[in-house]
C-alpha positions as CSV (number, residue, x, y, z in Angstrom):
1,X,8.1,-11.7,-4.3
2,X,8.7,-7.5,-5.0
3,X,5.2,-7.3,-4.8
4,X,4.3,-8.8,-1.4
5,X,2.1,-7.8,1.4
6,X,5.1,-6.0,3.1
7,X,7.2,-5.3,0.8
8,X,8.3,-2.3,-0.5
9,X,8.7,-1.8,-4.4
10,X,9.7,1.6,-6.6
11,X,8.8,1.7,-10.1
12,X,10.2,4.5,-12.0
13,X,8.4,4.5,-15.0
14,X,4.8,2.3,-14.1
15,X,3.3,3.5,-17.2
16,X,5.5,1.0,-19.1
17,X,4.8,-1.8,-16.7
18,X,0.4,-1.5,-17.3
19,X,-1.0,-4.9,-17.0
20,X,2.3,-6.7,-15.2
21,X,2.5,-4.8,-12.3
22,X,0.1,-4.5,-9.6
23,X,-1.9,-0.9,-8.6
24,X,0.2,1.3,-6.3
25,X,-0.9,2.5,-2.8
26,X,1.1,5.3,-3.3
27,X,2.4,8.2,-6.0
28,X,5.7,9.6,-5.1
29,X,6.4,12.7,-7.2
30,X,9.7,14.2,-7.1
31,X,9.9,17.7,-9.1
32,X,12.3,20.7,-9.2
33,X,11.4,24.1,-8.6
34,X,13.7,27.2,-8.3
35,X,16.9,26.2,-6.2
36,X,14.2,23.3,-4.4
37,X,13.2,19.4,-4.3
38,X,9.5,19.1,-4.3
39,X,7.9,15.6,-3.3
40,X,4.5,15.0,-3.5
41,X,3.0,12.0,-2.5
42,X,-0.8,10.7,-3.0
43,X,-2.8,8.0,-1.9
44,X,-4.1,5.8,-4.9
45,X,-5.8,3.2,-1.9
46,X,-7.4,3.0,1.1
47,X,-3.9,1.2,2.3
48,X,-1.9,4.1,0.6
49,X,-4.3,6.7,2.9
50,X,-3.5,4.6,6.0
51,X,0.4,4.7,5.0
52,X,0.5,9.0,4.3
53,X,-2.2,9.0,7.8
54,X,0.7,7.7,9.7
55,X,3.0,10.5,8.8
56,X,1.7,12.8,10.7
C-alpha cells in the first residue's frame, strides 16, 4: 500500500532499501550551503518529468 499508484512515499536512505523498494519518479536533495537550504529535485521517470513539468 506505500507504494501505490497515488501515493506518496519518502525514503530517506533508498540505497539501503535496493531490491525491496520500487524505482523513484523523483530525487529530492536537500543540502546546506552558507546561511541557505538548497533542494534539488530530478526526474528519474517519464512520470517524475510530468510531476517537476507541473511546477511551473
Amino acid at each position: 500500500d506505500y507504494f501505490a499508484e497515488q501515493a506518496i512515499c519518502i525514503v530517506e536512505w533508498p540505497e539501503k532499501g535496493v531490491g525491496f523498494i520500487p524505482t523513484p519518479d523523483l530525487s529530492i536533495e536537500m543540502a546546506y550551503e552558507d546561511q541557505q537550504r538548497c533542494i534539488t529535485i530530478t526526474a528519474k521517470s517519464a512520470r517524475g518529468e510530468k510531476i517537476i513539468s507541473s511546477l511551473g
